[in-house]
C-alpha positions in Angstrom: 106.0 77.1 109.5 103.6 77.8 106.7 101.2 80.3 105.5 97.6 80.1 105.3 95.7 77.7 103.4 95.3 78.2 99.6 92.0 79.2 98.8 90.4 76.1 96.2 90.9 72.2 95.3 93.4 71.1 93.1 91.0 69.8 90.4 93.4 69.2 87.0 92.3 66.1 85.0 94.0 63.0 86.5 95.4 60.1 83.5 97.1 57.1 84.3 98.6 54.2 81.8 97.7 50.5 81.4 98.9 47.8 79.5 102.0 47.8 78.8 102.2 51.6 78.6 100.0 51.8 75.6 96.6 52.5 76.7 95.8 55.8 78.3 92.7 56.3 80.9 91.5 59.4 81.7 89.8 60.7 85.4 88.4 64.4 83.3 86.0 66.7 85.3 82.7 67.9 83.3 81.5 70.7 85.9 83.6 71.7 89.1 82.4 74.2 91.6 84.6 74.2 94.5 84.6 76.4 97.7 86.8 79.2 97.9 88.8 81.1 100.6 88.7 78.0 103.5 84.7 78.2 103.6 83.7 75.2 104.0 80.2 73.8 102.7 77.0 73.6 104.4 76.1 70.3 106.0 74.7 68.4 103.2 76.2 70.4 100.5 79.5 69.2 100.8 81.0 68.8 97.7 82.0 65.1 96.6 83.5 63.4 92.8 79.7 62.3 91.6 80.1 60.1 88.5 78.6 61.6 84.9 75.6 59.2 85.0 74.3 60.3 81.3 77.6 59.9 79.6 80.2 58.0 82.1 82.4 56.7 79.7 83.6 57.7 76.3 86.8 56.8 73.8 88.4 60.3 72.6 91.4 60.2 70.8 92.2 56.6 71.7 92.1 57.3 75.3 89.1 56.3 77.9 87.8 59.0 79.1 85.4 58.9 82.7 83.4 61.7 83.2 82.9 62.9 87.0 81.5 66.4 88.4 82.9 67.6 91.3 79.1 69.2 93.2 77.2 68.8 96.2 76.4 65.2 97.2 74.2 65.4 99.9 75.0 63.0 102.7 76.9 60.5 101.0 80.5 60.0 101.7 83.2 60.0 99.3 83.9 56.5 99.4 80.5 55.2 99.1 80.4 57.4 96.0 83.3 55.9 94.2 82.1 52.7 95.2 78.8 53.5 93.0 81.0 55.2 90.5 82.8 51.5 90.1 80.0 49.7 89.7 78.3 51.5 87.2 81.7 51.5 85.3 81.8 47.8 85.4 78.3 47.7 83.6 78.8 49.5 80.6 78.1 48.1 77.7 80.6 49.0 73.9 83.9 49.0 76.1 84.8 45.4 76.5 88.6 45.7 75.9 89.1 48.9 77.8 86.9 47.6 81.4 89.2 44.2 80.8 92.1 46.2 81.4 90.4 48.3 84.2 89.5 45.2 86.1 93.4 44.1 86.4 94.0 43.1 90.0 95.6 45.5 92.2 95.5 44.3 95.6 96.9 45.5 98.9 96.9 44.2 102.4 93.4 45.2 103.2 91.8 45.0 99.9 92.8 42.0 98.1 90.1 42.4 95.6 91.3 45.7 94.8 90.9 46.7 90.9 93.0 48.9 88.4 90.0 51.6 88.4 89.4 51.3 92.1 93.0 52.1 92.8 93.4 54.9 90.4 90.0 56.3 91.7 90.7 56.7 95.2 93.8 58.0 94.4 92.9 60.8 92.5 89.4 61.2 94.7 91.8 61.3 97.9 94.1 63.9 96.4 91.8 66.6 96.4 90.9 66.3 99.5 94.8 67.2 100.5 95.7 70.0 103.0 97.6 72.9 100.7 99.8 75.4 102.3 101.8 78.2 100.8 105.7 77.5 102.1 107.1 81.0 103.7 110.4 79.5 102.4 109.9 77.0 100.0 113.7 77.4 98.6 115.5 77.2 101.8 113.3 74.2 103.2 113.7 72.0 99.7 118.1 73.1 99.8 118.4 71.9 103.7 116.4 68.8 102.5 118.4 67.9 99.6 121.8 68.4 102.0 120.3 66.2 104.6 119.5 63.2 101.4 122.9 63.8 99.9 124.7 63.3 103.2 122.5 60.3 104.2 121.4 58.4 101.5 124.4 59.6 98.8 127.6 60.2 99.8 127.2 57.4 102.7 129.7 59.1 105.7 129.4 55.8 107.5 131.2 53.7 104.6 133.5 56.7 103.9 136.6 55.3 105.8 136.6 52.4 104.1 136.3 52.8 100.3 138.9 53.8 97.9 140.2 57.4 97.1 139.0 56.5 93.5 135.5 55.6 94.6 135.3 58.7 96.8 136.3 60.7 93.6 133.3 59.1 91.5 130.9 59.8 94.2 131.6 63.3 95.0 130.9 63.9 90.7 127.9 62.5 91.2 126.7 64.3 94.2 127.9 67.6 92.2 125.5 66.4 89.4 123.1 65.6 91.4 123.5 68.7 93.7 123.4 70.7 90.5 120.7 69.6 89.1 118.8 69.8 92.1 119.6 73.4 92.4 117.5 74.2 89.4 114.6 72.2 90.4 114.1 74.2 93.4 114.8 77.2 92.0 111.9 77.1 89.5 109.7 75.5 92.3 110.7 78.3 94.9 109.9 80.9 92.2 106.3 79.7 91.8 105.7 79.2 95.5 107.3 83.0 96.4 105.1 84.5 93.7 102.0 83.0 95.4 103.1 84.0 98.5 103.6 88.0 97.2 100.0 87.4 96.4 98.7 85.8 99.5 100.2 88.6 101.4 99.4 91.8 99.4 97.0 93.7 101.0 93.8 93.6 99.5 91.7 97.0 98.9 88.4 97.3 101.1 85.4 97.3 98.4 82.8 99.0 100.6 82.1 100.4 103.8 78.4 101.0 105.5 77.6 102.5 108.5 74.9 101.2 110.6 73.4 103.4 113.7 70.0 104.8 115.7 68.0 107.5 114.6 69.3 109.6 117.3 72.8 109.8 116.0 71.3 111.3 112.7 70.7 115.2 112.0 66.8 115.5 111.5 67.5 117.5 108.6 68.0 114.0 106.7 64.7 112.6 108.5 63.0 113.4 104.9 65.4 111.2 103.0 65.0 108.2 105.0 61.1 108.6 104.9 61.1 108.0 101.0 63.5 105.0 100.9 61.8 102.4 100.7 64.9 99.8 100.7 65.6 101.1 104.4 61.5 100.7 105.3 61.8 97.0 103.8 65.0 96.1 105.9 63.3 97.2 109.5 60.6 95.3 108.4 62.7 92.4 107.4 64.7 92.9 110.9 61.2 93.3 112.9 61.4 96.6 113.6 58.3 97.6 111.8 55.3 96.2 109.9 54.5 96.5 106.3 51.7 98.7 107.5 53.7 101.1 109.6 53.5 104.5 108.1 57.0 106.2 107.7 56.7 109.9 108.6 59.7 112.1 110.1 57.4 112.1 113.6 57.4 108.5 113.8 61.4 108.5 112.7 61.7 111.0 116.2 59.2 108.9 118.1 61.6 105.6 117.4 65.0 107.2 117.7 66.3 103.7 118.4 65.6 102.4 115.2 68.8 101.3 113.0 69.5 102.9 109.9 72.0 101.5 107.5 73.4 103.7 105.1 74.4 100.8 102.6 70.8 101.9 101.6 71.5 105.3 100.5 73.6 107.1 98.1 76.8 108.5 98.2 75.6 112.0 99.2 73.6 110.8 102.2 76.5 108.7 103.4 78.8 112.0 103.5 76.5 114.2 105.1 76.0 112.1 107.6 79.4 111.4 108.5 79.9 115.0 108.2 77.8 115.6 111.0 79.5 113.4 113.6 82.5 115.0 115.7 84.8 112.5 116.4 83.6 109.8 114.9 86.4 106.8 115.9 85.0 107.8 119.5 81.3 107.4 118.1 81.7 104.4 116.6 81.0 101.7 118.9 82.3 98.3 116.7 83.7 97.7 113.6 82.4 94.3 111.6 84.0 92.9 108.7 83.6 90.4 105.8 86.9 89.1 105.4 89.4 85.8 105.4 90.6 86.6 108.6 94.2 86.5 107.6 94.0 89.6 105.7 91.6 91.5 107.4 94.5 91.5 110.1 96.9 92.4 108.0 94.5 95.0 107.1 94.1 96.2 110.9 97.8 96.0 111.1 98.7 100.0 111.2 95.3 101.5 112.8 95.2 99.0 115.9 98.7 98.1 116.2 99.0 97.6 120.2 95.3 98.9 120.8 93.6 95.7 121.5 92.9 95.1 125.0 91.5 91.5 124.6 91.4 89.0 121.8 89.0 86.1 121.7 88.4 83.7 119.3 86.7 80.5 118.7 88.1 78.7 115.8 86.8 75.9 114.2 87.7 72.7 116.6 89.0 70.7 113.8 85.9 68.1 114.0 84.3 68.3 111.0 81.0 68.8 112.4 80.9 71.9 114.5 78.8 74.1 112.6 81.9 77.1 111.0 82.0 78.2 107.8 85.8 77.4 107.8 87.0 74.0 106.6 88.3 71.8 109.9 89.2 68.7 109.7 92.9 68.9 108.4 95.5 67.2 109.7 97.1 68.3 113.3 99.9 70.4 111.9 97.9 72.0 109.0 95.0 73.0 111.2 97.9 74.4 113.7 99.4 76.4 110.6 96.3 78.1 109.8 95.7 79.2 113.4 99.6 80.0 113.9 99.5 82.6 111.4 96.8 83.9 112.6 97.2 84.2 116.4 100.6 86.0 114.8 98.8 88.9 113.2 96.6 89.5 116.2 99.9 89.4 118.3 100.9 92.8 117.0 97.6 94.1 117.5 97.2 93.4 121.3 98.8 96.3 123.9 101.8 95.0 125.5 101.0 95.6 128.8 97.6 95.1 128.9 96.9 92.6 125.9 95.4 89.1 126.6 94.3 86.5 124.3 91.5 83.7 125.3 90.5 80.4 122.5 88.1 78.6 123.7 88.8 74.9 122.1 88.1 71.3 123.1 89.9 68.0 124.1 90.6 67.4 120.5 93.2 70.0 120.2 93.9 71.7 123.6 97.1 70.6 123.6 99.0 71.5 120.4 96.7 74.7 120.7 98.7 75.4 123.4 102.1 74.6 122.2 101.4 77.1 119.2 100.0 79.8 122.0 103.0 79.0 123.3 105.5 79.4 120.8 103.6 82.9 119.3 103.3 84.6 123.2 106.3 82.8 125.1 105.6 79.8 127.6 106.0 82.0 130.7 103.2 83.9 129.1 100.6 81.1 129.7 98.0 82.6 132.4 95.4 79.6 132.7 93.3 76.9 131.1 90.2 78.1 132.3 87.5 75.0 132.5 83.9 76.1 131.0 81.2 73.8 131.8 79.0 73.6 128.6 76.8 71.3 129.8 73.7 71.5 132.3 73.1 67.7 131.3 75.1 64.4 131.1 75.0 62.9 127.7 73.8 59.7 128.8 74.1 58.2 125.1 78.3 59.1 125.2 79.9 56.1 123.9 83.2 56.4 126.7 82.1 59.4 128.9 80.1 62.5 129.0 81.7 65.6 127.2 81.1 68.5 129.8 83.6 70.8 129.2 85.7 72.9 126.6 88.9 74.9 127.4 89.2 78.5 127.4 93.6 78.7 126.9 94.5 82.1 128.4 97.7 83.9 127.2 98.7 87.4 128.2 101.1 89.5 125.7 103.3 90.6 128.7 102.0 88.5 131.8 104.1 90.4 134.3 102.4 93.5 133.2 98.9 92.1 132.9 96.7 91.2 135.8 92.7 90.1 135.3 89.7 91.9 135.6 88.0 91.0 138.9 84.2 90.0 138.6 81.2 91.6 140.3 79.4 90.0 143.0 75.8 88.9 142.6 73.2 88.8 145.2 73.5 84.5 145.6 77.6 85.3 146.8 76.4 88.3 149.1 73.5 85.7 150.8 76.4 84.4 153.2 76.5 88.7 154.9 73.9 89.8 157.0 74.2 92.3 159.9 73.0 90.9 163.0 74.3 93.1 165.9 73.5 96.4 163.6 76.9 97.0 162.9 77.1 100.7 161.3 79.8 99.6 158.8 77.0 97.1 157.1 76.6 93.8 156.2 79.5 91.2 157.2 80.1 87.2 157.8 81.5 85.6 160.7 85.0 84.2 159.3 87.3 81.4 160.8 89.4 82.8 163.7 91.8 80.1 163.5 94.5 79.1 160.9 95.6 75.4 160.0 99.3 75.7 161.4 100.5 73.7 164.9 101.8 75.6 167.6 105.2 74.3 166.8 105.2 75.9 163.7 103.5 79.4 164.9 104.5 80.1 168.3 103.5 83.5 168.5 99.8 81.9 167.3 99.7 80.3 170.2 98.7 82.1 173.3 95.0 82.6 175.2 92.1 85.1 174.2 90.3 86.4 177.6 86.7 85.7 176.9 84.9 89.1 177.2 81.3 87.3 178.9 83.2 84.7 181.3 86.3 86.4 181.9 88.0 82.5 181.4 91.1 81.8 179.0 90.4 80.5 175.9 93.8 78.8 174.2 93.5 77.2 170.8 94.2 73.9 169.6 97.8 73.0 169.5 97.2 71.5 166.3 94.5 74.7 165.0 96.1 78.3 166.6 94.9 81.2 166.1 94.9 83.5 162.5 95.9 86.3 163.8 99.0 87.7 166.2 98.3 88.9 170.2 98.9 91.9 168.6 96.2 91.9 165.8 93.8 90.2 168.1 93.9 93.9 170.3 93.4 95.7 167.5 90.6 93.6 166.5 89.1 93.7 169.5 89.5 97.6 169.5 88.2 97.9 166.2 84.7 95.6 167.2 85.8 92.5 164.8 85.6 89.7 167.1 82.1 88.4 167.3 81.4 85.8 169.9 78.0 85.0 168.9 74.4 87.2 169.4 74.3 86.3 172.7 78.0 86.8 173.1 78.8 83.1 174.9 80.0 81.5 172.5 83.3 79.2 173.5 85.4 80.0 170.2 85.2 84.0 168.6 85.3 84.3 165.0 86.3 87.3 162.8 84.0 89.9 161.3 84.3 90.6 157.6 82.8 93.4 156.1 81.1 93.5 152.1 82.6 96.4 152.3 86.2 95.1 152.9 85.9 91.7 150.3 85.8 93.9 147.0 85.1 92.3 143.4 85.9 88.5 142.9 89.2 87.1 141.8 88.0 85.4 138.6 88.5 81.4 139.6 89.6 78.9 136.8 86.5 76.8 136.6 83.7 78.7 135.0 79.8 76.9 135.8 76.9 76.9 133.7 74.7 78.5 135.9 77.3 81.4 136.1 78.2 81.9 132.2 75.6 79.8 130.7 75.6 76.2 128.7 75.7 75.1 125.0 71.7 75.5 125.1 71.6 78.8 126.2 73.7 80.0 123.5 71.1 78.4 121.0 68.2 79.7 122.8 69.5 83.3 122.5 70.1 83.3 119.0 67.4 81.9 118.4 64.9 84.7 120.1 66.5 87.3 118.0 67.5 84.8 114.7 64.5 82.3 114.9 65.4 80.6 111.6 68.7 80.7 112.3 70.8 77.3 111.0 73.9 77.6 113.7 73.7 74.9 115.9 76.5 75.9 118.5 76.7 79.2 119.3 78.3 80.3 122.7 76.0 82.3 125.1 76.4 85.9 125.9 77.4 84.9 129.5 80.4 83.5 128.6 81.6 86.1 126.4 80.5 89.2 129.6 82.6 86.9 131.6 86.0 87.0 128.8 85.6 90.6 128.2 85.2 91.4 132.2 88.3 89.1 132.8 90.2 90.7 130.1 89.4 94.3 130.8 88.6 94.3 127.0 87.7 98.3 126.3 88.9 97.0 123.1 87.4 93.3 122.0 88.8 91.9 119.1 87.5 88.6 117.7 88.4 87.4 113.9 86.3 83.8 114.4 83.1 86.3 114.7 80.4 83.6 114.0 77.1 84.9 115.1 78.3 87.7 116.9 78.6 87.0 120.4 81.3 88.6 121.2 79.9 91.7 119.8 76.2 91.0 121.5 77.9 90.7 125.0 80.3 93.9 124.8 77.1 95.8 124.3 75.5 93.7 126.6 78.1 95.2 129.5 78.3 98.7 128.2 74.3 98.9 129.2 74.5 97.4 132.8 77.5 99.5 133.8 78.1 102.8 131.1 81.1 101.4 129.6 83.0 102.7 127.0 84.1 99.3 125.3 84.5 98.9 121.5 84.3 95.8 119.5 86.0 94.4 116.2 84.4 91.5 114.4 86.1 89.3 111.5 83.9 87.2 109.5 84.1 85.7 105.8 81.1 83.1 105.6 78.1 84.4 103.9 76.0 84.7 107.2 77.6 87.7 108.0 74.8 89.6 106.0 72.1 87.0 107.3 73.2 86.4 110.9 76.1 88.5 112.2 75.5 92.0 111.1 70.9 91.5 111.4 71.7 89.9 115.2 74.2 93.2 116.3 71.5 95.1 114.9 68.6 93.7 116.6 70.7 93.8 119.9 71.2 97.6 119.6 67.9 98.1 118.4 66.3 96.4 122.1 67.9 98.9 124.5 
């Protein structure tokens, strides 16, 4: 298992040799900007290897030198770019000898025509587009390796029988040389990787911290501050709170106690006041947002929510390429799997033990070694569902094999024996099906089947005759269809005005009241529609009535999230994928329609925390 992706390319010059040994060519870099922390570019400013087009070549020291920069590239791929790069190589003028050598044949299989350059070029243009890991145990992995070369490929056990005491003698020195050798090698390797992993995992200091809340969580004794700021004035108008021509005066401040103030704003002495005034401010504080690499924020969290967190969810990048996160996604299987194994690790720890439960919402791509690493981080008996969402209110007609409806939301709980699901309010379309036809004073109810799918063979005591209460007559059920309930029960319904024989009370076959009152909440089912949690387009259409210039392009709706949180009973929602800030958007969401109490913790390290995240939680708070 490995840690967490490094944070930037490997970029070092790249040289290779031609000729005999005695010409050297050199790959060197002129500018390189490269992304750091696992944030991957926007779409379209991806960074690619773009040749130097005002000085491609030059001789240095009796070596070639080509010049590349490694910088956005628009939409051109990687390959097409090297291809360009070749060309315009091959047309140089001064450098006769040296684009001689370059053009050497180097074919393969595929590529018969393959050059020196073209070789060396996608070599060192591939490279850099690697998947680095720190190794949790570099040394130990690189010893067990060497044992397992030595005893297969060195000291040959198979042939061992057969060869001489002499030659045995000769090969165990050289293992010992080898092994020696060896030894040091991975030493100095393991002590470069360890110290890089002491980094990685020290905890890193929090910079800043702001506050954000409404006007009628602030002591009007500091109205008079925030009336001559204008930073704070120029925000609400930036969020839409306000107009440029909205005078600021402490009456319209206690007229609009709704509006959000954000101390990052105000000075040092403000901030402390404030806080000053707030009893109990944990319980005050309603969410917690921050700008982080995820791995170290929960690190970070480790000791204040250790076992707090009622409900994780995250929705990680889905390893595509194309989905819209700020996180690079389109390593290999097992990298991808590393970065989210470490991570579903740390937020392990955070989770309460009885009541802790962990959703990912993921597609085909990777639902199935998502769920071997859920798996191996919670415990297979842990596994709760793979709950079905229905993303689409459309078929995509244009699919090239067939129509991509669904993604997965994989369900773990942290102790599954102690964890059971929220249940789900009913809405007025599932309460249609009760009416109250015969006045009942116990209230609305639906006529339910009075018979059960066993035979009388296999439920004798099912199988006897009700005395119909208009005709007086014997009515026996179906050998094949008795009846639900015992002669017993049947009494007692009877007594207790549950067996309804129809408004006019002749009907041939009863059937069994069942009040509103006695159904309760919904179990949540595994299979969640669009028209109950909302689609792909609703998510979009959200964001985009409180973030109209907004550049996401696949946010979840709030519907879905209301649903996670009310199946996961999160009074504590943790999400370290925060994106726009759904999650956040539908705990508050809930907390309005029913009172709740429920708290929210948002990771997020791509820059549009401070243009999306943190403006959207705002505006939602600010609209109550």
């Amino acid at each position: 298992m490995h840690l967490p992706l490094k944070s930037s390319e490997h970029l070092r010059n790249y040289a290779f040799v031609v000729k005999d040994g005695d010409k050297t060519v050199r790959i060197k870099l002129v500018e390189a900007d490269t992304e750091k922390d696992n944030v991957k570019a926007e779409s379209g400013k991806e960074r690619r290897f773009v040749l130097d087009a005002d000085n491609p070549l030059s001789v240095e020291n009796g070596e070639l030198h080509i010049h590349f920069h490694y910088k956005p590239a628009g939409k051109k791929k990687q390959t097409a770019l090297n291809k360009e790069a070749i060309e315009t190589i091959f047309q140089q003028e001064g450098f006769d000898d040296w684009l001689a050598l370059l053009k050497t044949p180097a074919p393969t299989e595929k590529n018969q025509d393959r050059t020196l350059l073209e070789k060396h070029l996608n070599d060192y243009t591939a490279r850099n587009t690697f998947d680095y890991f720190i190794h949790k145990d570099l040394g130990g992995f690189l010893r067990r390796e060497l044992d397992f070369y030595i005893k297969n490929e060195v000291l040959f056990l198979d042939d061992i029988d057969d060869a001489s005491f002499q030659v045995t003698e000769t090969h165990l020195r050289k293992i010992r040389v080898l092994r020696s050798i060896a030894h040091k090698i991975i030493r100095m390797l393991a002590q470069l990787e360890d110290f890089q992993k002491k980094l990685w995992l020290k905890k890193k200091f929090v910079v800043e911290t702001h506050y954000c809340m409404t006007l009628d969580r602030v002591p009007e004794a500091l109205y008079g501050e925030i009336v001559d700021n204008t930073a704070q004035h120029e925000e609400w108008v930036k969020l839409g709170f306000t107009t440029e021509d909205t005078e600021i005066t402490e009456e319209y401040l206690k007229e609009n106690s709704v509006l959000v103030l954000d101390t990052r704003f105000f000075d040092a002495a403000f901030k402390d006041k404030l806080l000053a005034s707030i009893e109990n401010f944990d319980e005050q504080c309603d969410g917690l947002l921050v700008h982080s690499e995820n791995f170290q924020a929960l690190n970070l969290m480790q000791e204040r929510y250790r076992e707090q967190v009622k409900c994780v969810y995250i929705d990680p990048p889905y390893n595509t390429g194309g989905d819209g996160f700020a996180y690079k996604d389109r390593y290999q299987h097992s990298s991808w799997l590393a970065a989210l194994t470490g991570r579903a690790k740390a937020a392990y720890s955070l989770l309460s033990t009885q009541k802790g439960c962990f959703f990912s919402c993921i597609d085909d791509g990777e639902q199935d070694k998502l769920r071997i690493s859920l798996d191996i981080v919670f415990g297979e008996d842990n596994f709760v569902a793979n709950v079905i969402w229905q993303k689409k209110y459309a078929p995509a007609n244009d699919a090239t094999w067939l129509s991509d409806d669904h993604d997965f939301l994989v369900l773990f709980a942290k102790d599954k024996l102690g964890w059971s699901p929220g249940r789900l309010p009913r809405d007025a379309k599932q309460n249609k099906a009760y009416s109250n036809p015969d006045n009942d004073p116990r209230g609305r109810w639906r006529a339910d089947n009075y018979k059960c799918n066993k035979t009388a063979d296999e439920r004798p005591n099912l199988y006897y005759p009700i005395i119909h209460p208009k005709t007086g007559e014997e009515i026996w059920p179906n050998r094949n269809a008795v009846w639900r309930y015992t002669k017993e029960q049947h009494e007692k319904n009877m007594a207790e005005n549950r067996v309804w024989w129809g408004k006019d009370g002749r009907n041939k076959v009863p059937a069994y009241k069942r009040f509103l009152s006695d159904v309760g909440d919904l179990v949540p089912r595994t299979i969640w529609k669009y028209d109950e949690v909302g689609h792909n387009q609703d998510g979009i259409r959200q964001l985009r009535a409180l973030m109209p210039q907004t550049g996401f392009t696949s946010p979840k709706p709030v519907g879905l999230l209301e649903r996670v949180v009310q199946v996961g009973k999160g009074d504590l929602v943790l999400d370290y994928f925060a994106g726009s800030g759904t999650t956040a958007h539908a705990v508050i969401n809930l907390n309005r329609e029913d009172g709740g109490k429920r708290k929210y913790i948002l990771v997020e390290m791509g820059e549009y925390f401070d243009t999306v995240l943190k403006p959207r939680i705002q505006k939602v708070v600010y609209s109550r």
